[in-house]
C-alpha positions as a Markdown table, in Angstrom:
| # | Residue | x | y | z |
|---|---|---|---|---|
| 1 | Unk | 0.0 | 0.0 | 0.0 |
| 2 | Unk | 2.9 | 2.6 | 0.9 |
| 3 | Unk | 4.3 | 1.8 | -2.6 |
| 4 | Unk | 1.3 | 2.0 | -4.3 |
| 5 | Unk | 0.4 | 5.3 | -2.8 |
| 6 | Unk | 4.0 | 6.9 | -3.1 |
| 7 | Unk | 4.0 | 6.0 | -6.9 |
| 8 | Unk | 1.6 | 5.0 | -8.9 |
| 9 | Unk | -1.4 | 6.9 | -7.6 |
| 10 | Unk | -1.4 | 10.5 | -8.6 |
| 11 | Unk | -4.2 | 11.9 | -6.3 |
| 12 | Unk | -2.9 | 9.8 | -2.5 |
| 13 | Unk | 0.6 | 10.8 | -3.3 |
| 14 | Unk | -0.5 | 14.5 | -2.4 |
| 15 | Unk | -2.4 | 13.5 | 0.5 |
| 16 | Unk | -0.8 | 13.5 | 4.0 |
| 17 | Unk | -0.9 | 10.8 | 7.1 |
| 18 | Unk | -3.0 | 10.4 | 8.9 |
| 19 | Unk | -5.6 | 10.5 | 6.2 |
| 20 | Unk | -3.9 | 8.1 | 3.8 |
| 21 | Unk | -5.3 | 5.1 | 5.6 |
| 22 | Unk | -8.3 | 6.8 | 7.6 |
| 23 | Unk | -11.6 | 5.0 | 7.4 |
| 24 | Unk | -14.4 | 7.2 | 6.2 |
| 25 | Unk | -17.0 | 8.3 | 9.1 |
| 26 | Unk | -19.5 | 9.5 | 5.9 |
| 27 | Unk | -22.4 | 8.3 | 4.9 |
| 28 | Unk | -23.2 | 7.0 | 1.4 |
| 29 | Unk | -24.7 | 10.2 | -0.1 |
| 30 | Unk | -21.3 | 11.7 | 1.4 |
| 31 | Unk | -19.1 | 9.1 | -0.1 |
| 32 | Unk | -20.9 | 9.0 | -3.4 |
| 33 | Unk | -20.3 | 12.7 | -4.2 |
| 34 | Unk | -16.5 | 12.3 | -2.9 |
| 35 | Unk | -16.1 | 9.5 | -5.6 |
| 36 | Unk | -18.2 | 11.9 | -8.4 |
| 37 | Unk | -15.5 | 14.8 | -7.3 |
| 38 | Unk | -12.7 | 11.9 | -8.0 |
| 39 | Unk | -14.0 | 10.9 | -11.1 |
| 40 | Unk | -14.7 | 14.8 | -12.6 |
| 41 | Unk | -11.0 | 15.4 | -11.6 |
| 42 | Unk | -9.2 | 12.5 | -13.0 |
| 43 | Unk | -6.0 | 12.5 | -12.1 |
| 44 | Unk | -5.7 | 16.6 | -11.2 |
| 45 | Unk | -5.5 | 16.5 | -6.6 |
| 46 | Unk | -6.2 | 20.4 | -8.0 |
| 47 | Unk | -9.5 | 19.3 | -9.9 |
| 48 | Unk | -10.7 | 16.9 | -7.3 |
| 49 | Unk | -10.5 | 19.6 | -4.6 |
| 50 | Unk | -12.4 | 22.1 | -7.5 |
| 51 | Unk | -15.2 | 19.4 | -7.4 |
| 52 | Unk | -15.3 | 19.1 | -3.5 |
| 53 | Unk | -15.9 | 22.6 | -3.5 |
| 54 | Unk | -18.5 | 22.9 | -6.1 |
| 55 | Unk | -20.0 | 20.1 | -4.2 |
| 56 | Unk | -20.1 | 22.3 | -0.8 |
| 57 | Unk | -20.7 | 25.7 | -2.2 |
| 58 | Unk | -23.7 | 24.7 | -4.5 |
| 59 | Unk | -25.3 | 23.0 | -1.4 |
| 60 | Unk | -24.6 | 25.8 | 0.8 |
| 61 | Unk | -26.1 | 28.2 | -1.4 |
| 62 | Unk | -29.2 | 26.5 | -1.2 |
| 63 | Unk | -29.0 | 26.4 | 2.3 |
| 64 | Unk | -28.9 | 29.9 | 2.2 |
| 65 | Unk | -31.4 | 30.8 | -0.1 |
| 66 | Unk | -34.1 | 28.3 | 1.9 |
| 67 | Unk | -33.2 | 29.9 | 5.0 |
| 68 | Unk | -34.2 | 33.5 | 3.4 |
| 69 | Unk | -37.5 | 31.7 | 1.9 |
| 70 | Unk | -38.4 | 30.6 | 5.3 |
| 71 | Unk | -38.3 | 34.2 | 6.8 |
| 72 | Unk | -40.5 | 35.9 | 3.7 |
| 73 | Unk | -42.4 | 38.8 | 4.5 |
| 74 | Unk | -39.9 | 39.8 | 7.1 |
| 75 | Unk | -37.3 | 42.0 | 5.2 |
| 76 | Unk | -35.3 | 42.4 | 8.4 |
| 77 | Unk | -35.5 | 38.8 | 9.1 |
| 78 | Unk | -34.5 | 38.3 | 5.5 |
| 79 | Unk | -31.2 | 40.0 | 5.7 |
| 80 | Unk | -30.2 | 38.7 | 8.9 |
| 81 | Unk | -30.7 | 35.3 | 7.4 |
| 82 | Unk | -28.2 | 36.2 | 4.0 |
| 83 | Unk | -26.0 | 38.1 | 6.9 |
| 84 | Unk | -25.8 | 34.6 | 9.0 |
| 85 | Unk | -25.6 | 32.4 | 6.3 |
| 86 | Unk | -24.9 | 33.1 | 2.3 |
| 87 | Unk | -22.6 | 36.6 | 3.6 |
| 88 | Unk | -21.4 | 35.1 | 6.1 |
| 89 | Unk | -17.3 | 35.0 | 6.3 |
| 90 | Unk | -16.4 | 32.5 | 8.8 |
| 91 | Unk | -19.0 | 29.7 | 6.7 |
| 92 | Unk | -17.6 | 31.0 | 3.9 |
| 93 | Unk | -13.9 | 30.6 | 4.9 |
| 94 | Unk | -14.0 | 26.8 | 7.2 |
| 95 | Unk | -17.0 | 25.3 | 5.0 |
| 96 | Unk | -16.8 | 26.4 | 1.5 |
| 97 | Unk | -13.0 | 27.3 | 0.8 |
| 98 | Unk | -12.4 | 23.9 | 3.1 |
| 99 | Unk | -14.7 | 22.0 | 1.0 |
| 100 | Unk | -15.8 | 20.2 | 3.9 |
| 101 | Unk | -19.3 | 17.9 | 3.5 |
| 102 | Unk | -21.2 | 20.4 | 6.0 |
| 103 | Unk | -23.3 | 22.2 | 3.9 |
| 104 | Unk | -24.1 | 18.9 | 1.7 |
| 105 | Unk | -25.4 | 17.2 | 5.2 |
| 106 | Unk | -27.4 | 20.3 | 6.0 |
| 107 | Unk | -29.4 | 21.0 | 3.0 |
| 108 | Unk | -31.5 | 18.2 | 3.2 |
| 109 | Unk | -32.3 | 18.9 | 6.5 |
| 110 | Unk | -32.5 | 22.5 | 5.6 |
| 111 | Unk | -35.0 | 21.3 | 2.8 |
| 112 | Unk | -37.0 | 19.6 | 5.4 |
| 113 | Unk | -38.2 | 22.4 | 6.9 |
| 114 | Unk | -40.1 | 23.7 | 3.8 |
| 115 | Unk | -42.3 | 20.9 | 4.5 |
| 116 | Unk | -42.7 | 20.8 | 8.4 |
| 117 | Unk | -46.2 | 22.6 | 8.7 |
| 118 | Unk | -47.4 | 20.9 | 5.7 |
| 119 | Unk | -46.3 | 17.0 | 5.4 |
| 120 | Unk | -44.2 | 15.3 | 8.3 |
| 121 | Unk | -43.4 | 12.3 | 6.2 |
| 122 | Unk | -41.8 | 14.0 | 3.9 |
| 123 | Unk | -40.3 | 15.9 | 6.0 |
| 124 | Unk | -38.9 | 12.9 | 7.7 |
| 125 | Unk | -37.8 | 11.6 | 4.0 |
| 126 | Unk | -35.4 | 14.8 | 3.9 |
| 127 | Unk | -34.1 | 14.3 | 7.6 |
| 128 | Unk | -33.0 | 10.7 | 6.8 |
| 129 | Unk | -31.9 | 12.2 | 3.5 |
| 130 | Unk | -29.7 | 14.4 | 5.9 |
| 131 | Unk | -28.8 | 11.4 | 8.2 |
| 132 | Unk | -27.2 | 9.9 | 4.8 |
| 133 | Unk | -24.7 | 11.9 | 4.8 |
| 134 | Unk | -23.7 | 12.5 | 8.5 |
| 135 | Unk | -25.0 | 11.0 | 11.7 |
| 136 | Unk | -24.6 | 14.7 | 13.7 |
| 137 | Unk | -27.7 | 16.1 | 11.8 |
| 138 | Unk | -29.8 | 13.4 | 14.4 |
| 139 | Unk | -30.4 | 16.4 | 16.5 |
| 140 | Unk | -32.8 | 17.7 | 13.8 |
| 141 | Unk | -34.2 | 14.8 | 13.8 |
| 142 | Unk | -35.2 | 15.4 | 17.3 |
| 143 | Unk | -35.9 | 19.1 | 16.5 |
| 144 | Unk | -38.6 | 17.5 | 14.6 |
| 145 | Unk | -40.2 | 14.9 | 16.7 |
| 146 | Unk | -39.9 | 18.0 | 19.6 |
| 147 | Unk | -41.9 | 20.1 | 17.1 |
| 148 | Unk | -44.6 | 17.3 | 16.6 |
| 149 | Unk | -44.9 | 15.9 | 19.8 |
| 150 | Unk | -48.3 | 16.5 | 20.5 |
| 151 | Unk | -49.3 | 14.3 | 17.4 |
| 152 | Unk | -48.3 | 11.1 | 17.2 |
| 153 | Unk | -49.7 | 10.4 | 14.3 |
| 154 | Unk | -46.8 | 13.2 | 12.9 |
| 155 | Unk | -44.5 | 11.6 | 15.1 |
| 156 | Unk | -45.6 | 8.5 | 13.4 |
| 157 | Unk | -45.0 | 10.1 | 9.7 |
| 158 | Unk | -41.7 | 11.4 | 10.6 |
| 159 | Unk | -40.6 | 8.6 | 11.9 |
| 160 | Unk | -41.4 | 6.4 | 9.1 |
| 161 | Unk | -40.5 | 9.0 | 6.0 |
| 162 | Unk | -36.9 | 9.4 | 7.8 |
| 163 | Unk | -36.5 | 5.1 | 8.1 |
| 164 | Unk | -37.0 | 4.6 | 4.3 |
| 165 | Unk | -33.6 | 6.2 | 3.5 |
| 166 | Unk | -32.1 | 5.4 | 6.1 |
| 167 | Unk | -32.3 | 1.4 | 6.0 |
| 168 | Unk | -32.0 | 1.6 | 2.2 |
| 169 | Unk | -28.3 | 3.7 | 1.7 |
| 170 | Unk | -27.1 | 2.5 | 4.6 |
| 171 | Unk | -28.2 | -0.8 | 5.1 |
| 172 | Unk | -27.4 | -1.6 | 1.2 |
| 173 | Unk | -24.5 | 0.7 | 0.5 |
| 174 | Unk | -22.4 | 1.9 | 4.0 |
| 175 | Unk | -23.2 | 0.0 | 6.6 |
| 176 | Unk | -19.1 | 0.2 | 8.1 |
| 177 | Unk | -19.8 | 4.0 | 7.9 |
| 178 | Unk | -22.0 | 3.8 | 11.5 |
| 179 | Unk | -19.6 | 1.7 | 13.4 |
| 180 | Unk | -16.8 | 4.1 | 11.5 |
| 181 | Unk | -18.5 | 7.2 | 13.4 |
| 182 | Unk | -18.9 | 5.7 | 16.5 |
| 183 | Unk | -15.2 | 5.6 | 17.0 |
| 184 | Unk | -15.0 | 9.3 | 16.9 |
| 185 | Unk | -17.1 | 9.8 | 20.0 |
| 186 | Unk | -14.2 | 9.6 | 22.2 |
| 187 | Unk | -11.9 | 12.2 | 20.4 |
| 188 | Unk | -10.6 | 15.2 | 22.0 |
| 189 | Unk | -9.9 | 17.9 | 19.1 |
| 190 | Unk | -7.3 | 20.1 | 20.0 |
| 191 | Unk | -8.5 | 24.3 | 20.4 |
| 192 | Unk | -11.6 | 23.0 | 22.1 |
| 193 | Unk | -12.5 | 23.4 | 25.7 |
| 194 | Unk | -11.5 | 20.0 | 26.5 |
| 195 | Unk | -7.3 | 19.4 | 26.1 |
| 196 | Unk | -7.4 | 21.3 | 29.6 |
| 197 | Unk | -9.6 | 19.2 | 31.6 |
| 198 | Unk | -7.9 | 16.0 | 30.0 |
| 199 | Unk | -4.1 | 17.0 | 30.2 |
| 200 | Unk | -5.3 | 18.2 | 34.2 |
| 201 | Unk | -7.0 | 14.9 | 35.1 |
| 202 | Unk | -3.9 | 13.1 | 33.1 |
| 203 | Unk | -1.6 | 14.1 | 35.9 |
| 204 | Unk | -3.4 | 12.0 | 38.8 |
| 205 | Unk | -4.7 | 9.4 | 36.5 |
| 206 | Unk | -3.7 | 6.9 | 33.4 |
| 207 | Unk | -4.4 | 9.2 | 30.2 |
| 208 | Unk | -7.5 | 6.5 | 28.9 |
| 209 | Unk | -9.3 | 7.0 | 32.3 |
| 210 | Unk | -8.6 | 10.9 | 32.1 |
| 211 | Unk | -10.2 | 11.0 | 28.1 |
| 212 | Unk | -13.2 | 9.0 | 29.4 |
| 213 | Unk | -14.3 | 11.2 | 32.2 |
| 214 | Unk | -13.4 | 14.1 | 29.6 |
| 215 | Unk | -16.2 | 12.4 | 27.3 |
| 216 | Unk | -18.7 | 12.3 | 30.0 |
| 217 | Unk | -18.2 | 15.9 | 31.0 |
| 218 | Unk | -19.3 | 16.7 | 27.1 |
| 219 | Unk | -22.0 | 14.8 | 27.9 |
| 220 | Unk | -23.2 | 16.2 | 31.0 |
| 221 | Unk | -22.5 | 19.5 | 29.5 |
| 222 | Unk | -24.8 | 19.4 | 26.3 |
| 223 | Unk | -27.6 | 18.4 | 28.9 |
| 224 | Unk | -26.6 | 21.3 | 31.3 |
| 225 | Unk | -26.0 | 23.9 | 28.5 |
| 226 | Unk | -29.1 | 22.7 | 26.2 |
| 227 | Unk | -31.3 | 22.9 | 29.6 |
| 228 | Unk | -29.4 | 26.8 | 29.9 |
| 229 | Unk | -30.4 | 27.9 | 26.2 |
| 230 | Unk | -33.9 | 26.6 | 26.4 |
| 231 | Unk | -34.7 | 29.1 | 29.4 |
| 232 | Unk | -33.0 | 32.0 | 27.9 |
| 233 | Unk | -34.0 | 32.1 | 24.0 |
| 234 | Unk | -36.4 | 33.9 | 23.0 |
| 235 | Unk | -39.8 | 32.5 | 21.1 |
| 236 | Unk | -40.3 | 34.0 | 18.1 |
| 237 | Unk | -42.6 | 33.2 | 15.4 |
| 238 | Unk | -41.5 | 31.7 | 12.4 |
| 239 | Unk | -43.2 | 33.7 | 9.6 |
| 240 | Unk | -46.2 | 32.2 | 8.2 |
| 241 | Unk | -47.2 | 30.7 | 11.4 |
| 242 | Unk | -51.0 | 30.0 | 11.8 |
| 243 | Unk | -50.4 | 29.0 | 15.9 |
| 244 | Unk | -48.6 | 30.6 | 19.3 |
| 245 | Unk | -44.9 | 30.4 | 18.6 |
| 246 | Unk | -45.1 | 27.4 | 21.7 |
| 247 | Unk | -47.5 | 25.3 | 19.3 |
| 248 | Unk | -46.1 | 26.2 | 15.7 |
| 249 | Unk | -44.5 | 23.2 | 15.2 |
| 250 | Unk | -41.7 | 24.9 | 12.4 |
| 251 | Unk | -41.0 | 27.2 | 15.2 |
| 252 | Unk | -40.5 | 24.5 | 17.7 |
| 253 | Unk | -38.5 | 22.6 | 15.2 |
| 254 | Unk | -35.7 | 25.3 | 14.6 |
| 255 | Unk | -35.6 | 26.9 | 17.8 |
| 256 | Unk | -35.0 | 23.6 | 19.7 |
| 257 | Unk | -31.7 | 22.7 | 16.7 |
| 258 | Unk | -30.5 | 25.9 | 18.1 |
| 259 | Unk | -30.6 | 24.7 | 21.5 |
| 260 | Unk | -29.7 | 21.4 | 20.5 |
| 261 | Unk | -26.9 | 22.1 | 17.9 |
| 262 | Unk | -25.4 | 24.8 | 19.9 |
| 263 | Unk | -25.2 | 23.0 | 23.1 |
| 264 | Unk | -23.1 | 20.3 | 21.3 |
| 265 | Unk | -21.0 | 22.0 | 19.4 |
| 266 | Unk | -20.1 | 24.4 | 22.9 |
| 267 | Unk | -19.6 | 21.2 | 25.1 |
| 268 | Unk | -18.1 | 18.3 | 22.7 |
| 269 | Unk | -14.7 | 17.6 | 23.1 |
| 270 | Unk | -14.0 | 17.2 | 19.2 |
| 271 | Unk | -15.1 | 20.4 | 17.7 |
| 272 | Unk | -14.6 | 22.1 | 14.9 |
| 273 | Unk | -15.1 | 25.5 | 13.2 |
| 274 | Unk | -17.3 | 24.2 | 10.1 |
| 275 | Unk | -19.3 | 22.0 | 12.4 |
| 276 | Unk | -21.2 | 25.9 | 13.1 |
| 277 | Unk | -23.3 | 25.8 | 10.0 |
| 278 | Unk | -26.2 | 23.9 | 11.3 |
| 279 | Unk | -26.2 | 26.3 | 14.4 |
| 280 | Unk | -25.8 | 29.7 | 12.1 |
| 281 | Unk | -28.9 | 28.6 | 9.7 |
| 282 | Unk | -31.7 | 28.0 | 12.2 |
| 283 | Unk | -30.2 | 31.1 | 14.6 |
| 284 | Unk | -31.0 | 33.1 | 11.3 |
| 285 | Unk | -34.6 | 32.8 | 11.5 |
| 286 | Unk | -34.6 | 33.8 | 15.7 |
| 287 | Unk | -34.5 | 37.4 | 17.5 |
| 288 | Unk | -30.9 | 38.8 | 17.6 |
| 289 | Unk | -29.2 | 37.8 | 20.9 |
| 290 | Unk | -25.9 | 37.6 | 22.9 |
| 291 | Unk | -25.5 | 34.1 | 21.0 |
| 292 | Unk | -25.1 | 35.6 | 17.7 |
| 293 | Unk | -21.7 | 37.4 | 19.1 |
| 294 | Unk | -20.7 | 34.6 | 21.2 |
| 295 | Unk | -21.1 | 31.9 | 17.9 |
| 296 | Unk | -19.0 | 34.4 | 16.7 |
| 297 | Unk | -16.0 | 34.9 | 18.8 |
| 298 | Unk | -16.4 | 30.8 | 18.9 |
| 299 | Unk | -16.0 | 30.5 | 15.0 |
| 300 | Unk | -13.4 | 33.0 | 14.6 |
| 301 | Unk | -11.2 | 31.4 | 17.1 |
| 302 | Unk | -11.1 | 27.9 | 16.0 |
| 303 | Unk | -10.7 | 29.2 | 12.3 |
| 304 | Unk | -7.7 | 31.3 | 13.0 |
| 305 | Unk | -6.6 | 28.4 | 15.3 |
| 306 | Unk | -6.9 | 25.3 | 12.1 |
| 307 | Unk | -5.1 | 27.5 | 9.7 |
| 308 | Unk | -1.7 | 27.3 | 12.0 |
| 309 | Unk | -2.5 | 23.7 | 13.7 |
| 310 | Unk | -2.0 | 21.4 | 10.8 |
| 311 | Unk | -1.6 | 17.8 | 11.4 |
| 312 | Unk | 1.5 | 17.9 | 9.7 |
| 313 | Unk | 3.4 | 21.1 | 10.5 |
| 314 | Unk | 5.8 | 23.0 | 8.2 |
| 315 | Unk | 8.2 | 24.0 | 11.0 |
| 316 | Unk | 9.0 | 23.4 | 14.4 |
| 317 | Unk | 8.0 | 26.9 | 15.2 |
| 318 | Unk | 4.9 | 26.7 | 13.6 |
| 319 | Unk | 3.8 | 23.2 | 15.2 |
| 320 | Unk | 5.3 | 24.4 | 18.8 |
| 321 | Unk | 5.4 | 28.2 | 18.8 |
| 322 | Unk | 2.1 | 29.7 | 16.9 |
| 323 | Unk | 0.2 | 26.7 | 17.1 |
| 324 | Unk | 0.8 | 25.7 | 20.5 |
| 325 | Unk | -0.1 | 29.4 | 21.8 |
| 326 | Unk | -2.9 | 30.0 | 18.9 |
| 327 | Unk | -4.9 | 26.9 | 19.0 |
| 328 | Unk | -3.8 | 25.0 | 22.3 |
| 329 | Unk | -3.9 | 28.1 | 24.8 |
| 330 | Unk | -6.0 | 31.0 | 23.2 |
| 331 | Unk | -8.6 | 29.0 | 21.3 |
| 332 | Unk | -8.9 | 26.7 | 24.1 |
| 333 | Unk | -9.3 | 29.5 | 26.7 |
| 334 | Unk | -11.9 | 31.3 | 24.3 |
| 335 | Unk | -13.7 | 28.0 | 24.4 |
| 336 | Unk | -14.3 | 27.8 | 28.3 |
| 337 | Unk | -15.1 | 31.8 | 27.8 |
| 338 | Unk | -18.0 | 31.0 | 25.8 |
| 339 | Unk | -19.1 | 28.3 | 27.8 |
| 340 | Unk | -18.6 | 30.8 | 31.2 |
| 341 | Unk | -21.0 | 33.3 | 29.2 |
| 342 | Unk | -23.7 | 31.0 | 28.4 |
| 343 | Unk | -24.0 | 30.2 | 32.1 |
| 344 | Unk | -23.6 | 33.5 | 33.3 |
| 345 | Unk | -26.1 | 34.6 | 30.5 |
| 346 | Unk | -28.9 | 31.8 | 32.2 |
| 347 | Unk | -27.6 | 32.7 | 35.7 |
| 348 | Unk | -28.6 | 36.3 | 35.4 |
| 349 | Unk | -31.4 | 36.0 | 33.1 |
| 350 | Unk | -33.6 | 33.2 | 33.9 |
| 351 | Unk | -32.1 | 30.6 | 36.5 |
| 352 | Unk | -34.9 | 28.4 | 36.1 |
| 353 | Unk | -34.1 | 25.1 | 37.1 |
| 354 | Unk | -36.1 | 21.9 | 36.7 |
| 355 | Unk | -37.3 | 21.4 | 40.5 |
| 356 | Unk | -39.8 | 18.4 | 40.8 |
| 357 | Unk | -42.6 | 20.2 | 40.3 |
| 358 | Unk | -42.0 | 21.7 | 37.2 |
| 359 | Unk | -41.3 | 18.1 | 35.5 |
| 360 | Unk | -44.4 | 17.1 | 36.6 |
| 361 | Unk | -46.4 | 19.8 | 35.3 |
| 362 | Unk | -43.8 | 19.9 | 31.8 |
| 363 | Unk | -45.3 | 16.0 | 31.7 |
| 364 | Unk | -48.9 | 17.1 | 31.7 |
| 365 | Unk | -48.1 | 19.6 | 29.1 |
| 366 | Unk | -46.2 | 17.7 | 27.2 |
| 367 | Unk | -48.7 | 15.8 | 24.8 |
| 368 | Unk | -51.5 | 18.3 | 25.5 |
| 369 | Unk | -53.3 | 19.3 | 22.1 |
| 370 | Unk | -54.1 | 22.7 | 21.3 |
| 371 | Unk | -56.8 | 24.5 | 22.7 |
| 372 | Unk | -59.8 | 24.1 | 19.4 |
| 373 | Unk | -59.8 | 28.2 | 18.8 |
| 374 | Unk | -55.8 | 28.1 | 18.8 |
| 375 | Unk | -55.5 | 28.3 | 15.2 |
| 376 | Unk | -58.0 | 31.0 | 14.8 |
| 377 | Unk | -55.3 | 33.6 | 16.0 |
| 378 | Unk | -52.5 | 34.1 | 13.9 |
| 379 | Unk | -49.3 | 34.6 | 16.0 |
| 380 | Unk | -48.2 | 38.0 | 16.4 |
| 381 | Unk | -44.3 | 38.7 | 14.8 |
| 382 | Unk | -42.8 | 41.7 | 16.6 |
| 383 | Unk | -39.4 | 42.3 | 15.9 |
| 384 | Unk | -37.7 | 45.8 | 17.3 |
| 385 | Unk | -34.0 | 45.5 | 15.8 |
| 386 | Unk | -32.4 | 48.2 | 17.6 |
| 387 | Unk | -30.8 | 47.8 | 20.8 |
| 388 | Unk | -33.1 | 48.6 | 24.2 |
| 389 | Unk | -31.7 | 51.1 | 26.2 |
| 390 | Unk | -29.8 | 51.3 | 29.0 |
């Protein structure tokens, strides 16, 4: 294989270690449009790349232009949706000019959303459409089932529409690719939050044991943080809704993949700046908040940090000088900052906290239907886009 590589195949020679002999953690959609990109560039590394990107930039304009769709009749809400998405330079820079499968995996999901209000099978068709390509995009999955939960027979629909893709590309075409993606659960990327905890608990404790609590931390986290967000962001009517903002099940749907999404990508230990895309598209369509600037300083951080910390440095004082302080120390500590604001944010906002009785009376709730005159009254959509005072 090392011969073969080194010289007789003109597209791996280019490529560096580890990713020579790395198992793919894609889906078959995914792999199918890497093997389309291989076979429009031939034997050109520089074409196949060209094709990657065409194949993340065309998806990612769609993306884009759904997102601006789903805020119509809202001008303001329109350009904050190009603003966060299609104009939007940190996408732009760690999705599209990294050609990374992001915007491919989102789309469908993306697509899905035209269809929430309307048909929940087919909107589950387009969420296992989106599962095709990568497993992360199961948190709008549950976005969804959150959205219909007060009709199972939705639930039902979803469920069923999102299967049928499913069990056909990966049970006939990828089946390695879920046990490939498992593996990756226990990574610790480097620039996240996590290196610190794991390289502290390392110290008293064999390095294995140290990663594994690490993990579990992450875990804990996303429940802690995605419990934080759902107290402190706003509701705000997705335009064209015909219910409360609490019952519009599209406005459900994308304000709980903001909760969801973001609380992963703050508290996993692998993390990586063009992961942020399925957090910036559904933010687009909410009322502005401190999140938009802290998904900010996040992005910018870990970009700036992945464009010195290669996997194969060029220099010792790249790989242990700017690296080592860029990603390792400042995009690491601007990881735990953003973390710190999102709890001060809930601590000094909301600091609801699910005491006993407030689970018991969620659970009531929680597969009430809708009061019969609830669709009678259009949801109000007021949006004041200047800062309040003081």
């Amino acid at each position: 294989a090392e011969i073969f590589r080194q010289s007789f195949d003109p597209v791996l020679v280019w490529t560096e270690r580890p990713w020579q002999d790395t198992p793919s953690v894609y889906g078959p959609i995914a792999s199918a449009s890497q093997w389309l990109a291989n076979m429009l560039g031939g034997e050109s590394m520089h074409d196949v790349v060209f094709w990657l990107q065409m194949m993340s930039v065309l998806p990612f304009i769609v993306v884009g232009l759904v997102m601006i769709k789903l805020a119509r009749d809202d001008a303001a809400l329109q350009l904050r949706a190009t603003l966060f998405v299609l104009l939007n330079p940190l996408l732009i820079w760690s999705v599209v000019a990294g050609a990374h499968n992001e915007a491919l995996t989102l789309v469908f999901a993306i697509v899905g959303l035209l269809f929430v209000r309307r048909s929940p099978f087919i909107t589950g068709i387009f969420i296992g459409l989106a599962g095709a390509v990568k497993v992360s995009l199961v948190f709008y999955g549950v976005a969804m089932v959150w959205g219909y939960r007060r009709d199972w027979r939705k639930v039902v629909a979803l469920c069923a529409g999102a299967v049928i893709p499913l069990a056909l590309l990966y049970g006939l075409f990828a089946p390695q690719a879920l046990f490939a993606a498992s593996r990756n659960t226990g990574y610790i990327s480097a620039g996240s939050w996590a290196p610190w905890l794991s390289s502290a608990l390392a110290w008293v404790m064999p390095d294995a044991v140290a990663r594994s609590i690490t993990g579990y931390v992450g875990v804990i986290g996303l429940v802690v943080i995605g419990w934080m967000l759902s107290r402190v962001l706003p509701w705000t009517a997705v335009p064209g809704a015909e219910l409360p903002a609490e019952r519009d099940p599209l406005t459900i749907t994308v304000r709980t993949a903001v909760i969801l999404c973001t609380a992963w990508l703050v508290t996993s230990p692998y993390t990586l700046s063009w992961y942020d895309l399925i957090a910036w598209a559904p933010l687009a369509l909410l009322f502005p908040t401190r999140l938009d600037r802290l998904m900010v300083l996040r992005g910018a951080a870990l970009s700036v940090a992945y464009v010195t910390g290669r996997t194969v440095g060029f220099s010792t004082l790249m790989v242990d000088g700017v690296a080592f302080v860029v990603r390792d120390v400042l995009c690491s500590a601007i990881q735990w900052y953003v973390l710190i604001a999102l709890v001060h944010w809930f601590w000094t906002t909301s600091r609801e906290w699910p005491t006993i009785a407030f689970v018991r009376d969620g659970a009531v709730r929680l597969f009430q239907s809708p009061p019969p005159d609830a669709g009678q009254q259009p949801a109000p959509v007021v949006r004041d886009w200047r800062r309040p005072p003081g």
